[in-house]
Structure formats: C-alpha cells, structure tokens
C-alpha positions, 0 to 999 in steps of 0.5 A, spaced: 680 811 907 680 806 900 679 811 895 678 808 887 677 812 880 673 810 874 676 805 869 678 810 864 685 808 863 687 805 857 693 799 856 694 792 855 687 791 852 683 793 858 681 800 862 685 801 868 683 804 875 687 808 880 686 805 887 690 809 893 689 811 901 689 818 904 691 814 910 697 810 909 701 805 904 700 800 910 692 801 909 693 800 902 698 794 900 692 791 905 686 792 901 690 790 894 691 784 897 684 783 899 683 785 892 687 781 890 691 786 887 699 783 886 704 788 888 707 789 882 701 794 881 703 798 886 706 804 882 710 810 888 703 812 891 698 808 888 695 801 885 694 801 878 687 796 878 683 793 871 677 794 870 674 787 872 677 789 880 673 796 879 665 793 882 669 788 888 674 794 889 667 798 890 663 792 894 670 792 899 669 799 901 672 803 896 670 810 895 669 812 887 672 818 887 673 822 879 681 822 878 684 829 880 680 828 886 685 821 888 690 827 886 689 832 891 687 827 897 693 824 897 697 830 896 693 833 902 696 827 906 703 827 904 702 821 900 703 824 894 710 820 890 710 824 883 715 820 878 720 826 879 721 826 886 722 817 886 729 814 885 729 808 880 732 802 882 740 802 880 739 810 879 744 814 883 741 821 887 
C-alpha cells in the first residue's frame, strides 16, 4: 500500500510530504513515477514529494497517514532504511 503524510515539512520554499510503501521499493518507484515524482526524490526508503503533489498523490490511491505512522509501517514491513544503517556512495563499510 502507497501511503502519504501531510505536507508539514519545510525546504527549499515549499512544504514536503514523505510518500513510502509498506509493500516494496518495486510499488513505489512505480507510483512515483506516476506521480511524476524524478527519482532523485527517493531518499533510502522513502520519496520526498512538494506540496503541489500531495492532492494527486491523494487522487492516485495513497493513504494519508500522520508521519510516525509512515514510520512504524514501514519498520513492520522491513522497509525501514535509517540513515545510519545506509552506506554512502564512495564511503568504505
């Protein structure tokens, strides 16, 4: 399943919403395509989305969820990528 928090997020100018997928990485590269989401937005385990995608992220089939939600779903399917645990390209292990 899609899911989608509220635009609460600050940067760059506009509010940000988390889109993620207690489903597979598979499912949402797919729907953030058809968002139109680019792939850069994708951060480990989740899609950072502005605010002007929230509503058609809402109309394409997501589920608003509140954000510590998001969290705990994606932990529950093993889908959590915390930013300690996410080798950086050109870092050594």
């Amino acid at each position: 399943m899609i899911l989608v928090d509220e635009p609460l997020w600050p940067g760059r100018g506009c509010l940000w919403s988390h889109l993620v997928s207690d489903v597979s990485f598979d499912e949402l590269h797919a729907f953030a395509e058809m968002l139109g989401a680019p792939r850069r937005a994708f951060d480990r385990d989740h899609y950072d989305i502005p605010e002007f995608r929230f509503r058609t992220a809402l109309w394409l089939g997501a589920t608003l969820l509140p954000s510590r939600e998001l969290t705990v779903r994606l932990r529950a399917a093993g889908l959590r990528r915390p930013k300690h645990l996410v080798r950086r390209a050109g870092v050594p292990e």
